[in-house]
C-alpha positions as CSV (number, residue, x, y, z in Angstrom):
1,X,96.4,-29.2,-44.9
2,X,99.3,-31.1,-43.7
3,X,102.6,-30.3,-45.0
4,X,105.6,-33.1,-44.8
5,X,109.4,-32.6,-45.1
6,X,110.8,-36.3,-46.3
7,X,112.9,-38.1,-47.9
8,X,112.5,-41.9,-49.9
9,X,116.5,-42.1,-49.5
10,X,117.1,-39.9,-52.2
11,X,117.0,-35.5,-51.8
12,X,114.6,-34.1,-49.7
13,X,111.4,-32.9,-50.4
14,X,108.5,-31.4,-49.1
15,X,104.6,-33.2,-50.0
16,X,101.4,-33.0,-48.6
17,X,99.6,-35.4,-46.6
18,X,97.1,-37.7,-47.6
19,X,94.4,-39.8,-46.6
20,X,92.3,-40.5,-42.9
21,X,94.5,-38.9,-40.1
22,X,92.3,-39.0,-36.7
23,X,91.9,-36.4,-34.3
24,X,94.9,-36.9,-32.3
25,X,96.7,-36.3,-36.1
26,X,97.4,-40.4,-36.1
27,X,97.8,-41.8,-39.7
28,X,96.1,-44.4,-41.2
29,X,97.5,-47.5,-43.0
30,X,96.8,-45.9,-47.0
31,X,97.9,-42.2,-45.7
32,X,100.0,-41.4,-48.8
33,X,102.3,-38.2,-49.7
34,X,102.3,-36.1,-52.6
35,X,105.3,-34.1,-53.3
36,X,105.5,-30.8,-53.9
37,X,107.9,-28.7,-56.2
38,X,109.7,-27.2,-53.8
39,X,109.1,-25.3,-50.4
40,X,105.8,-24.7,-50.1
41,X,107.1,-21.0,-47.6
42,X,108.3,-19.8,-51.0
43,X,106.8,-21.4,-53.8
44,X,103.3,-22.1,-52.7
45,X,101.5,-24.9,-52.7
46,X,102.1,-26.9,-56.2
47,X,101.9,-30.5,-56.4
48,X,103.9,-32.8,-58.1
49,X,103.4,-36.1,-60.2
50,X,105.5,-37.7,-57.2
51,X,102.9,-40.1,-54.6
52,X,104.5,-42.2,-52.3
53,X,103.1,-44.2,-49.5
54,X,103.6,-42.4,-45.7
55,X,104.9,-46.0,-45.0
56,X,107.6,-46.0,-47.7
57,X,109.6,-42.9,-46.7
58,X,111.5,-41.1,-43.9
59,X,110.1,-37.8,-42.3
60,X,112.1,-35.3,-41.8
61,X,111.8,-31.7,-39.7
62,X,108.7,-30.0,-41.4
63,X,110.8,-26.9,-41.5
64,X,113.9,-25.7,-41.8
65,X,114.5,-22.5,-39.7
66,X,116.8,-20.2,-41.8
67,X,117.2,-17.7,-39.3
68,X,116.1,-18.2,-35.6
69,X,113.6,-20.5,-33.1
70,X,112.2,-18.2,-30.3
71,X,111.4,-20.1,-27.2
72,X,109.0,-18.6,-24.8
73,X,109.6,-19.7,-21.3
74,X,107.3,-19.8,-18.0
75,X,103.9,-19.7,-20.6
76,X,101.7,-22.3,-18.4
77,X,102.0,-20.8,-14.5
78,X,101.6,-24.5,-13.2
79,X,105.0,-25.5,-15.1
80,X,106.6,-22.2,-14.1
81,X,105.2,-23.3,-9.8
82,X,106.8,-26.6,-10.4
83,X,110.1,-25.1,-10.9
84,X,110.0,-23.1,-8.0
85,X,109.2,-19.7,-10.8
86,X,106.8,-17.4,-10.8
87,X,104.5,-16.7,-14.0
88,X,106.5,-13.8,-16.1
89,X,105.0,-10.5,-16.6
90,X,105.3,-10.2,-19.8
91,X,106.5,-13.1,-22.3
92,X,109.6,-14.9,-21.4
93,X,111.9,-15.0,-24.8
94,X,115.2,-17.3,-25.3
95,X,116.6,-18.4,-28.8
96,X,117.6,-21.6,-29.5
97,X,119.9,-21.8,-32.7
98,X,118.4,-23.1,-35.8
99,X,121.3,-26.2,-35.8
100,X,119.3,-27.6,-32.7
101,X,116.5,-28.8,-34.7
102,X,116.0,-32.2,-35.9
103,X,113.3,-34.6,-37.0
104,X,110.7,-37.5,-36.1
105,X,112.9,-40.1,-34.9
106,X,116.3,-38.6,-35.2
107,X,118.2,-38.8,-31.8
108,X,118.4,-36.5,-29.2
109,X,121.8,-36.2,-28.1
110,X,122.6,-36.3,-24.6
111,X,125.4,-33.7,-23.7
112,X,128.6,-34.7,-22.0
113,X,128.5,-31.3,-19.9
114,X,124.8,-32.2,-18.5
115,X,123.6,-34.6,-15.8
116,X,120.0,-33.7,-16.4
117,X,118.5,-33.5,-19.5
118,X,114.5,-32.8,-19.7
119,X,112.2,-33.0,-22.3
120,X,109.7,-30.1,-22.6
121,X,106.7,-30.9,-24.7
122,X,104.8,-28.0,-26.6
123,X,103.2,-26.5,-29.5
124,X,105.1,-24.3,-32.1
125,X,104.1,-21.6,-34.4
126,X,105.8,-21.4,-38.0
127,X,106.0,-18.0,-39.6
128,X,105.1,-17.8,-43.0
129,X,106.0,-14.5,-44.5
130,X,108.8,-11.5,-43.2
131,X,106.8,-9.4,-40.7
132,X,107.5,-6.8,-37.4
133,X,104.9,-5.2,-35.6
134,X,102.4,-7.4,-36.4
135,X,98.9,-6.4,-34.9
136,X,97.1,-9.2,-32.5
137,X,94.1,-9.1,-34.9
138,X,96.5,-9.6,-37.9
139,X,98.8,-12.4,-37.0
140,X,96.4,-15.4,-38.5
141,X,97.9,-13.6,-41.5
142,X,101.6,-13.9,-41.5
143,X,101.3,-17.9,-39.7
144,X,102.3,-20.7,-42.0
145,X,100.9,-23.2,-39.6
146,X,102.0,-25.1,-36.8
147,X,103.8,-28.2,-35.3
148,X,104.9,-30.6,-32.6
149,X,108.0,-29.5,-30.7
150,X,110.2,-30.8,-27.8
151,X,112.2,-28.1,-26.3
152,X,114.9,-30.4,-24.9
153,X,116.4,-28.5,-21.8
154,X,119.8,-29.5,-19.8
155,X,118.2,-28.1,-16.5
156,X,121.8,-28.2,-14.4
157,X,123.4,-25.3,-16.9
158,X,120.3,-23.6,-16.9
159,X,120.6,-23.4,-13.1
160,X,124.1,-22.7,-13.7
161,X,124.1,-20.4,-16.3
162,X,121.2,-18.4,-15.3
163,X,120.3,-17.4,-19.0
164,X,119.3,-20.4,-21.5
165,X,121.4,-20.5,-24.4
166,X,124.0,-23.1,-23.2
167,X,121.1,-25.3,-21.7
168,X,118.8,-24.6,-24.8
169,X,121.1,-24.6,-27.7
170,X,122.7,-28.3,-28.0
171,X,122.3,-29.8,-31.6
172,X,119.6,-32.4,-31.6
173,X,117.8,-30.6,-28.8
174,X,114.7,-29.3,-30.9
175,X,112.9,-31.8,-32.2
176,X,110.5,-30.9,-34.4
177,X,107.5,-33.2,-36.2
178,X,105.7,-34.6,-37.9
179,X,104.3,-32.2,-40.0
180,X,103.1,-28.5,-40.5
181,X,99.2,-28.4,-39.7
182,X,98.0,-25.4,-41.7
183,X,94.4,-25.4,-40.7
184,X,93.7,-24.8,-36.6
185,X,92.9,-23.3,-34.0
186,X,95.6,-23.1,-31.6
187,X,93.4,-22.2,-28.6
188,X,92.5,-25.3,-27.1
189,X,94.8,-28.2,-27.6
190,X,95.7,-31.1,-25.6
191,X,99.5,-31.1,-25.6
192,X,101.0,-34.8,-24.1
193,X,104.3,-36.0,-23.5
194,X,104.5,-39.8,-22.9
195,X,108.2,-41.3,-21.5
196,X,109.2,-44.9,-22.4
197,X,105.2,-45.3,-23.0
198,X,104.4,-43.4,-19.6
199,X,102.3,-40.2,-19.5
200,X,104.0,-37.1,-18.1
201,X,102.7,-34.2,-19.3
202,X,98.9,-33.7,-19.9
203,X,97.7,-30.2,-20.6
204,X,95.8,-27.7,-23.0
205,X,97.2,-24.8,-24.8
206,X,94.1,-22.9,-22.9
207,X,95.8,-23.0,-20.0
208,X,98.9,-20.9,-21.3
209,X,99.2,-17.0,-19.8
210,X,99.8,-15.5,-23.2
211,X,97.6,-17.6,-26.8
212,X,99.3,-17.6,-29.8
213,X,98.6,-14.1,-31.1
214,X,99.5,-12.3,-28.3
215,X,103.2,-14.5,-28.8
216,X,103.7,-13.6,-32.3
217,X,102.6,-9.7,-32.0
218,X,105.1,-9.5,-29.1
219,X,108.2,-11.2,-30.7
220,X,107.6,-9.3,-33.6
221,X,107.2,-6.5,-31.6
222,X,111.2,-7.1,-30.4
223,X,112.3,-8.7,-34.3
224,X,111.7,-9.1,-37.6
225,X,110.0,-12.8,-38.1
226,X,111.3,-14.2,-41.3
227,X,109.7,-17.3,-43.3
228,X,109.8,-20.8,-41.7
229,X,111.0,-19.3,-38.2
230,X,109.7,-20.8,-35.4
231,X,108.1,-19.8,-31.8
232,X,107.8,-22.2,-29.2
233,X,104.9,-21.4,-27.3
234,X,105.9,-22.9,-23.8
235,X,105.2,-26.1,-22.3
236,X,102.7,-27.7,-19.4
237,X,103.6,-29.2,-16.0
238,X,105.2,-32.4,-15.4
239,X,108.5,-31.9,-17.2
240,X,111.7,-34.1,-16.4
241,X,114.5,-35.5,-16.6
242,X,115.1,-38.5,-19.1
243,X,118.2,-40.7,-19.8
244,X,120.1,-42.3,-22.2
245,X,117.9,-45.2,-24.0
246,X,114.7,-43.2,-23.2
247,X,111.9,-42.5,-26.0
248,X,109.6,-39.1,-25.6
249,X,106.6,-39.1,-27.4
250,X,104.7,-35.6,-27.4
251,X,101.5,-35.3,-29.1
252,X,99.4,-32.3,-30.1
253,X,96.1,-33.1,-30.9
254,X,95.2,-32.2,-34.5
255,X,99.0,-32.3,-35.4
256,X,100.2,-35.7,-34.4
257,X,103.1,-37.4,-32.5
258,X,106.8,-36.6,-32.2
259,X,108.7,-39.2,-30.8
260,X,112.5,-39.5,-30.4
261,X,115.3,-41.7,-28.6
262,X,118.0,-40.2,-26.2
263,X,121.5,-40.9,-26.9
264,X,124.8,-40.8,-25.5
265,X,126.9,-38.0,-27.4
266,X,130.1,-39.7,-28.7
């Protein structure tokens, strides 16, 4: 099931996602939404009388972090090689505030403190219920589903800073989209990121030194996961830099495509 966050100009609202959606989670032309009454991470799935086109409306981030988005860094060792890092031995955890997240199309804002913003394509996990401790063999359990994420990064002030909250934390710089995927396997997944049409990253989530429910047992091994928190479960080689007037498109097959525009920050 894919679960929307949208908007026809009027309040938000949450629907679910009808209609052909190939393999790489690209809409047809009569893929149609139908709302829900309310957020599906605390009311369930019920549906509305409310069906609007996927044409007709504005998406919006599939979820709305009320308390936290746990990044996981160094997860695929040929991205950690490429920035001169070597693979963690155990998972790599940053937080990135839940004001950083934004949705399909939204801009990303490029900070006046940075000369080198990158984009950082990836999968990411949504929690679905309050949990800590969570067994490997149970966390299919407490996970909503999952979605497209860019962890935008201003590499200078992470050199700078050492830790990642500065370079992590800017509003804008977690794009998230377009949809919650409820149904999948998170073991195998070709994870892309495409600049101003041109491929740059190209890799599978098979490749990542610690899967999914080795992730979620070990943040929720450090803190209590709440509903609709996010972990971001690393990204492959080839990241870099992009500039003002760029698009980045990532794509996660079986999800979809996330694309957004760089900005200049007024």
């Amino acid at each position: 099931m894919r679960i929307a966050r949208f908007t026809t100009g009027d309040e938000p609202q949450f629907g679910v996602v009808t209609g052909e959606v190939d393999d790489l989670g690209i809409p047809s032309e009569d893929t149609r939404l139908v709302g829900l009454a309310g957020d599906p991470l605390y009311v369930g799935v019920q549906l509305s009388d409310t069906e609007v086109p996927l044409s007709d409306v504005r998406l919006l981030a599939p979820v709305l972090p009320r308390s936290k988005v746990v990044g996981i860094g160094r997860n695929y060792a040929a991205h950690a090689a490429e920035l001169g890092n070597e693979a963690p031995a155990e998972p790599l955890l940053f937080l990135k505030p839940n004001t950083s997240v934004v949705g399909p199309g939204d801009p990303v804002f490029y900070p006046r403190q940075s000369r080198e913003v990158h984009y950082e394509g990836e999968l990411a996990v949504v929690i679905g219920r309050i949990c800590r401790d969570v067994p490997v063999e149970r966390v299919a359990d407490v996970v909503h589903g999952y979605t497209v994420a860019n962890d935008v990064t201003a590499r200078d002030l992470q050199r700078s800073d050492v830790q990642f909250t500065r370079a992590k934390g800017f509003d804008s710089f977690c794009p998230l989209g377009p949809w919650v995927e409820t149904e999948l396997d998170p073991s195998d997944l070709e994870v892309t990121t495409h600049l101003n049409g041109d491929l740059r990253q190209h890799g599978t989530t098979k490749d990542m030194i610690y899967d999914v429910p080795s992730l979620v047992a070990y943040v929720s091994s450090v803190m209590t996961l709440l509903p609709g928190d996010l972990i971001l479960t690393g990204t492959p080689e080839g990241v870099g830099p992009m500039q003002v007037g760029d698009e980045v498109e990532v794509t996660v097959a079986g999800i979809g495509s996330l694309t957004n525009k760089v900005v200049a920050r007024d």
